[in-house]
C-alpha positions in Angstrom: 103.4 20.4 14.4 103.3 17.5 12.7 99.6 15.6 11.6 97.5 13.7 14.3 99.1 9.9 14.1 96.4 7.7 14.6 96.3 3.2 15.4 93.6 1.8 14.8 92.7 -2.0 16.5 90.0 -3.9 15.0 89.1 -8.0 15.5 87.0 -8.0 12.4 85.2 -6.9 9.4 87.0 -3.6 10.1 84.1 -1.1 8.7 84.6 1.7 11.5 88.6 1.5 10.6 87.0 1.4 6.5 85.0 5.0 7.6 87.8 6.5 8.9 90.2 5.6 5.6 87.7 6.9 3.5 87.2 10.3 5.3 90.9 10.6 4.9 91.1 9.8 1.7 88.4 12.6 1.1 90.1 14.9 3.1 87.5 15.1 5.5 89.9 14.3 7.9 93.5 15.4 8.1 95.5 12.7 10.1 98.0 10.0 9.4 96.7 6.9 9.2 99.9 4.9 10.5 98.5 1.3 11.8 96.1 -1.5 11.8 96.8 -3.9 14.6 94.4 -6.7 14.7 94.4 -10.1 16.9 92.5 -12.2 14.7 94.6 -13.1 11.5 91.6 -14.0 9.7 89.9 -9.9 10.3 88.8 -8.6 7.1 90.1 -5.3 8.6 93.5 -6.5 7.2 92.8 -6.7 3.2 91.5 -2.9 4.1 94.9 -1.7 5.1 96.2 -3.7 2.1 94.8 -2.3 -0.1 95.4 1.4 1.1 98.7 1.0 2.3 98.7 1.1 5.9 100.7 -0.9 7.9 99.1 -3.8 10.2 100.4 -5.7 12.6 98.8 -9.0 14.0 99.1 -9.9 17.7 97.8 -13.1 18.8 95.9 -12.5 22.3 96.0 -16.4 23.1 99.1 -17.0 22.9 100.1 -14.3 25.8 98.3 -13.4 29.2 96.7 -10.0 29.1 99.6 -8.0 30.2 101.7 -9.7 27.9 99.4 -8.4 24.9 98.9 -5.2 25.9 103.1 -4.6 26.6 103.6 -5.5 22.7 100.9 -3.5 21.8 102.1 -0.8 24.1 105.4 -1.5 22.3 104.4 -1.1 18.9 102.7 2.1 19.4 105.6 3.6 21.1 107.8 2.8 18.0 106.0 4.5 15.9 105.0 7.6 17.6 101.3 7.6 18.3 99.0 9.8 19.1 95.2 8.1 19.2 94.2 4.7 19.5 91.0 4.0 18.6 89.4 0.6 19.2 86.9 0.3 16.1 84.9 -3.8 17.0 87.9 -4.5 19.1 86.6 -7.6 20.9 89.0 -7.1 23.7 88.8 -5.1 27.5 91.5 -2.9 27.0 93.6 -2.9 31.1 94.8 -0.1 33.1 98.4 -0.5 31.7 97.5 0.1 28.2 95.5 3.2 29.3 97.8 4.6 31.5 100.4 5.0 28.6 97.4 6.7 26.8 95.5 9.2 29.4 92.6 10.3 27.2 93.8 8.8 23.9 92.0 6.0 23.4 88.3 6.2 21.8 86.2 3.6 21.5 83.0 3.4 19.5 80.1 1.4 20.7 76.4 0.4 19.6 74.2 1.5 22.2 73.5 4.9 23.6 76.0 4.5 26.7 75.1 4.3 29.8 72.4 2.1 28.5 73.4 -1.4 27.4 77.2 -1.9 27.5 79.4 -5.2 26.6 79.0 -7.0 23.6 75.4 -7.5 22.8 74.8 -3.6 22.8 72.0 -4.0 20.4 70.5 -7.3 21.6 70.0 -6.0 25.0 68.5 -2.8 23.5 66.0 -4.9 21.9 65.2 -7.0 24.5 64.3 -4.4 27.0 61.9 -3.1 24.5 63.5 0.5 23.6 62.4 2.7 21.3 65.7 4.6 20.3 69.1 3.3 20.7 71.9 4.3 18.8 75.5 4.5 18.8 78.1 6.0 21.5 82.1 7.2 21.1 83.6 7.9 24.4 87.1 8.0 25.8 88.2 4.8 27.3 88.5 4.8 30.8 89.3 1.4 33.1 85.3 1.3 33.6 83.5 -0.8 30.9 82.2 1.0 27.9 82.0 4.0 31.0 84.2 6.8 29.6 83.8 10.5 29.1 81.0 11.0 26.0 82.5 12.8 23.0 79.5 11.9 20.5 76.4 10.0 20.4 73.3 9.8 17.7 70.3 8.2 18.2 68.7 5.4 16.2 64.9 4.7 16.1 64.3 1.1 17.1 61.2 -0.2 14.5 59.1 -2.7 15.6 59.9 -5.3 13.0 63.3 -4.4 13.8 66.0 -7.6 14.4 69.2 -7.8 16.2 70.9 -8.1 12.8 68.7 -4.9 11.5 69.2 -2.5 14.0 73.1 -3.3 14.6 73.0 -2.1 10.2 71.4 0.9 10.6 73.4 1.6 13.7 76.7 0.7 12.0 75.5 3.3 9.2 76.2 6.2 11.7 79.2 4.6 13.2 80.3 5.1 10.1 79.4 8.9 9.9 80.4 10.1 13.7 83.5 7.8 14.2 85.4 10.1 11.5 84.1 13.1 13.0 85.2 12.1 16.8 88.6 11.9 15.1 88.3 14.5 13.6 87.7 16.4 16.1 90.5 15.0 18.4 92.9 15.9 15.8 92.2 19.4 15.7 92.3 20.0 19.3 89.0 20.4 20.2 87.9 18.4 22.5 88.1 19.3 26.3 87.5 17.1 29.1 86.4 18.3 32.3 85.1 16.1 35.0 83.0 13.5 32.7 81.6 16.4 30.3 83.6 16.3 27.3 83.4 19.9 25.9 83.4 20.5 22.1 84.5 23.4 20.1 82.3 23.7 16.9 84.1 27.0 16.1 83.9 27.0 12.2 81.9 23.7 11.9 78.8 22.6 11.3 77.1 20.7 14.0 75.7 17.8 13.3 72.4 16.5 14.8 72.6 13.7 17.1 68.9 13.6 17.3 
């Protein structure tokens, strides 16, 4: 059996697809790295794949309906064989048709502590309400929004002094640890999904604290 082939879509800086290269690269985590897609030709995401040679398609969302987009995504992927999608500050709802060609392949990371605060101003709205831990959440994508199945979530201390901009960077700093390790531990078969509960076999690794 070949490695875990993994696309990766991304509308921007692309640092969650950056965390994921490097863990690679390190050998942290033993999957092929086989696509960028990206619909915003200005993402940084795409001098990232440049520079470490992986492909990268762009798709330009407004020039197609929604269907339309996701059948050439859908498309691509096919063509090349893959297994995962993961959406890494993918500013787009993902539909029904792309999911139903990938039942429980799709992972998403987002910067709250799901249920709490979903859509795009996960941080904003965390501050707003006056919380005193947020954090960040990867969860398999379902047709509900940011509502999937939980694989991994750590908590991040909301300061005082803390601003939108402030608590998205120290979120983003454990994006950047437990987006890897979701993938990680897709790859190596250990994730198990019943009901909502996604089970975890940490047979042979260290846990880490999501605390």
């Amino acid at each position: 059996m070949g490695k875990t082939r993994v696309a990766v879509m991304a509308s921007g800086r692309g640092t969650d697809f950056q965390s994921i290269i490097d863990a690679t690269e390190r050998g942290e985590v033993d999957i092929d790295l086989a696509l960028l897609i990206v619909n915003n030709k200005d993402a940084l995401a795409i001098e990232r794949a440049r520079k470490h040679g992986i492909e990268w398609i762009f798709i330009d969302h407004r020039k197609k309906t929604r269907t339309e987009f996701e059948e050439e995504v859908i498309k691509e992927l096919k063509a090349r064989n893959m297994d995962l999608v993961v959406l890494a500050g993918f500013m787009r709802i993902v539909t029904s048709n792309l999911i139903s060609h990938y039942p429980n392949r799709i992972i998403n990371i987002h910067p709250s502590l799901l249920p709490a605060f979903p859509g795009v101003r996960g941080q904003g709205d965390a501050l707003d309400h006056g919380v005193k831990v947020s954090g960040c959440t990867i969860h398999f994508v379902d047709e509900s929004l940011d509502g999937g199945p939980i694989i991994l979530q750590k908590a991040v201390e909301v300061l005082d002094d803390d601003t939108e901009n402030t608590l998205a960077d120290r979120i983003l700093e454990q994006e950047h640890i437990f987006l890897p390790l979701a993938v990680k531990l897709f790859s190596e078969g250990r994730l198990k999904i019943e009901d909502r509960r996604v089970k975890i076999n940490w047979e042979g690794m260290k846990k880490p604290s999501m605390a």
